[in-house]
N, C-alpha and C positions, 0 to 999 in steps of 0.2 A: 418587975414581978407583978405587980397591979395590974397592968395591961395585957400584960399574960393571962390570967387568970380573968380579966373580962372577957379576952378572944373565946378562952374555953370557952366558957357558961357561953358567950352568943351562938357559937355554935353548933353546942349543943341542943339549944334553944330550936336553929333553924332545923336540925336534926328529929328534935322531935315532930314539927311541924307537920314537913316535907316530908318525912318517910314511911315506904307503906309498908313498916314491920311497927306500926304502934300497939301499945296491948290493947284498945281498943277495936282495931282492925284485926289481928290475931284471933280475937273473939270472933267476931263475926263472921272470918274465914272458916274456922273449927263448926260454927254453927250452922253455916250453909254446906260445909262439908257433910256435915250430919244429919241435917235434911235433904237432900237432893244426892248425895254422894259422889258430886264433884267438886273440885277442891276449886278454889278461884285464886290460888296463885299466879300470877302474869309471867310466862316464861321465854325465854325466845326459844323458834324454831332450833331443832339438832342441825347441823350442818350436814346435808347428806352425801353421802358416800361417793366414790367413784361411781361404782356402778348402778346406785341411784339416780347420777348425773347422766350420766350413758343412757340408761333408760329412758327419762323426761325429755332430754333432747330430741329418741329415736320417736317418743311418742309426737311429741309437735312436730317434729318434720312431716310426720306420716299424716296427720290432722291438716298441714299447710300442703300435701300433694292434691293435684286437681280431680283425684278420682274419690277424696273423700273430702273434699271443700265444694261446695254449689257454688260460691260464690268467685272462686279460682277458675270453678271447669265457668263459670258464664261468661266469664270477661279474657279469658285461655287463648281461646281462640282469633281475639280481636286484638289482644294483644302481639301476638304472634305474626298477624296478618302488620302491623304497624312495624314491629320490631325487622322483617323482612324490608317491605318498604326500605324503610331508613338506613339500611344497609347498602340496598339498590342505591340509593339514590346517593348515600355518602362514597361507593364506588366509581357512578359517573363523577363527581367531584376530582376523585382521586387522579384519573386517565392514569394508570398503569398503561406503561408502553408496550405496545406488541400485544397484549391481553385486552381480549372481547370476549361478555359475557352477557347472558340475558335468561330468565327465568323462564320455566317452560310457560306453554299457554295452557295447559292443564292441570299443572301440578307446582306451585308455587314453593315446593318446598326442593323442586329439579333445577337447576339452572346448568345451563349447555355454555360452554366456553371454548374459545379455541385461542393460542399462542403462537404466535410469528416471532421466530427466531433472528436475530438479523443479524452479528457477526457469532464467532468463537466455533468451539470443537459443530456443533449443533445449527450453524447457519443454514437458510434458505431451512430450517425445517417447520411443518406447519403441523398443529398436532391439538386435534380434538379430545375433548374429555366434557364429564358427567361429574357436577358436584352437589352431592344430596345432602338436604340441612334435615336432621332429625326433628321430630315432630314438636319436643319442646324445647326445643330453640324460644331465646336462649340460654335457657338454665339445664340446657341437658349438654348430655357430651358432643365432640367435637365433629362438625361434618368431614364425608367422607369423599374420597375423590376418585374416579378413575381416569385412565387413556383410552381412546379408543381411536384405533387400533394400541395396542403397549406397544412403548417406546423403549429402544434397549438403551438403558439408564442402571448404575448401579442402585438406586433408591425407588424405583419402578418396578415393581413388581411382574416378571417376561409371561404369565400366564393370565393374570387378571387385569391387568394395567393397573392393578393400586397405587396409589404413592401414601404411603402413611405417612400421615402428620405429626409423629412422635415426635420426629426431629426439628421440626418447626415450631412446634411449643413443650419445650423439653420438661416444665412446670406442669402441666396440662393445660388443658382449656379452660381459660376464667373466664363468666358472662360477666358481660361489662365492659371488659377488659380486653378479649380480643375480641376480633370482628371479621368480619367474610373477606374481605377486601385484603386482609395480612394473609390469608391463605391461598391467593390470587398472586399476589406479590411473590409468595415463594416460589410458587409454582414458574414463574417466568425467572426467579433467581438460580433453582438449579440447573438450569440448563447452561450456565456461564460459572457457576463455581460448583464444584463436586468434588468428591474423593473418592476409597474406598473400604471407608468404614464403615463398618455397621451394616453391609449393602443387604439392599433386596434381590437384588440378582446378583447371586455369586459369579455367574460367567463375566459378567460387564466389570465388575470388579478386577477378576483374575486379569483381565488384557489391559484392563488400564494400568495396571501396574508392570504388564512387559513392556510399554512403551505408549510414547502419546501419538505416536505416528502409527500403530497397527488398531488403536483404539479410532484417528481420527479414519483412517479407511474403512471401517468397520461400521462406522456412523454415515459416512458418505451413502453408502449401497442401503442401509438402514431406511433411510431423508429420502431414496432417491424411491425405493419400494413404496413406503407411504404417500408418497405426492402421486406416485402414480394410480392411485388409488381415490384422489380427492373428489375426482368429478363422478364417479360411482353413486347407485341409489341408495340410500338410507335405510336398514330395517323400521327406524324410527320415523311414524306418520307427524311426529308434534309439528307444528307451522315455525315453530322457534328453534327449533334443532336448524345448525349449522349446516349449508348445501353451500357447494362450490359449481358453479356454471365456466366453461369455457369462453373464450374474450368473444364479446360481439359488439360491433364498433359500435352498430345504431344504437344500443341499449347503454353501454357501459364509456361510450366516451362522454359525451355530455355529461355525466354521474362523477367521472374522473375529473373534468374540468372545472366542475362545480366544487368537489372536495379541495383541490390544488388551487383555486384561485383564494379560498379561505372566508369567502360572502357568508354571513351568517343572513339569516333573515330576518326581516325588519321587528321590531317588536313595539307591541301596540300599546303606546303608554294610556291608561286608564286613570282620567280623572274620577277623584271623588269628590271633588266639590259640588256645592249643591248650585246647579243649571240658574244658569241669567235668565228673567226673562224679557225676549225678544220683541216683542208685541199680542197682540189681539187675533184671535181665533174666528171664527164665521163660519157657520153651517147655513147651506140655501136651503130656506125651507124645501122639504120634497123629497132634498135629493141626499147624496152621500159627500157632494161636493167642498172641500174646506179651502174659505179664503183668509188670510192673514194681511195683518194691518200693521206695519210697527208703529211703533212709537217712541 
């Protein structure tokens, strides 16, 4: 009971100390209340609301976009110019088989590509396309792709050549997280696995599914129209757009033999150590002449 009754009293004790509801502090609240006529209570923020939260969000995102940040639009553009880059360059790493691509020479945000087919329904077919990366790449949405000429494909679009990307990134597109190089990848995947759900071209759909024998003749005359068409002029002047030339032995064997024998070229190992030195320098009076001495 003793000990009991000491715990009260100390803590009470600590209670008077510590706490800021003393009558003394009370006073002085009341007093500056009544001078100044705000209370000095310490209270915490209300918690706000959904649509308080909704709001404050919409307002910082809109504050962190590059058209009302100076310091987003200065570094926007440099950023974007890196984040490409590294894309480029994590691609060639990758060698996707049968896929070649390369950015235009004018417009870094165009990259021209083309796909070589080599066995299944779609063999021997060679097929150019156009893939646009939006401008803020990449925290904007997902770039866009077309065929040129369209390729009849149930996910191909038979009037624009689209192939939309819905199905390739069923989540949508996360920066960070996906990358140009997966959209490249698919592109060379459907041409070996497809179905006919979902399709972009209802007709390619509809035969596929009367038979794989009236779908694969169908694609034959398809491969055989487009090839014939490869060595044709480009409406597009870019130096980077895909051109197909006819075989010429002087030009293209040597280029062949070179690829197939598999010679890389030599590479220049670069010292960075700091140079020995060799000996003694001499300039002849007069002239421009340098003789060396070692030692």
């Amino acid at each position: 009971m003793f000990k009991s009754q000491n715990r009260s009293s100390f803590a009470q004790q600590l209670k008077n100390k510590f706490s800021f509801s003393s009558p003394q502090r009370d006073a002085n609240r009341n007093l500056n209340k009544r001078t100044t006529g705000v209370s000095g209570d310490k209270r915490m923020p209300q918690i706000p609301s959904p649509e308080e939260e909704t709001m404050m969000h919409q307002s910082l995102k809109d504050k962190m976009t590059p058209n009302n940040n100076e310091y987003i639009s200065s570094y926007g553009p440099l950023f974007l110019e890196y984040s490409i880059a590294a894309e480029y360059n994590h691609l060639k790493k990758t060698k996707i088989p049968g896929v070649y691509c390369i950015p235009s020479y004018h417009d870094p945000l165009i990259w021209f590509g083309v796909v070589f087919i080599r066995q299944g329904v779609y063999q021997n077919g060679v097929f150019r396309f156009t893939m646009t990366i939006p401008p803020t790449y990449p925290d904007g949405d997902c770039p866009s792709l077309v065929f040129t000429p369209p390729v009849f494909h149930p996910f191909i679009d038979p009037t624009t050549g689209a192939l939309p990307l819905a199905r390739a990134f069923g989540n949508g597109w996360k920066p960070n997280v996906n990358h140009l190089w997966q959209i490249l990848l698919y592109v060379r995947r459907i041409f070996y696995k497809f179905d006919s759900k979902d399709a972009t071209n209802p007709q390619a759909a509809e035969l596929l599914l009367t038979g794989s024998d009236n779908y694969r003749k169908k694609i034959e005359g398809v491969i055989s129209e487009i090839n014939n068409t490869l060595f044709d002029d480009l409406d597009n002047d870019d130096p980077h757009a895909f051109r197909f030339r006819e075989w010429n032995d002087d030009l293209h064997q040597p280029i062949k033999e070179s690829m197939m024998s598999g010679k890389e070229e030599p590479v220049v190992k670069r010292s960075f150590e700091k140079p020995k030195l060799s000996g003694l320098s001499y300039i002849e009076p007069g002239t421009s002449w340098i003789f060396s001495k070692e030692t």
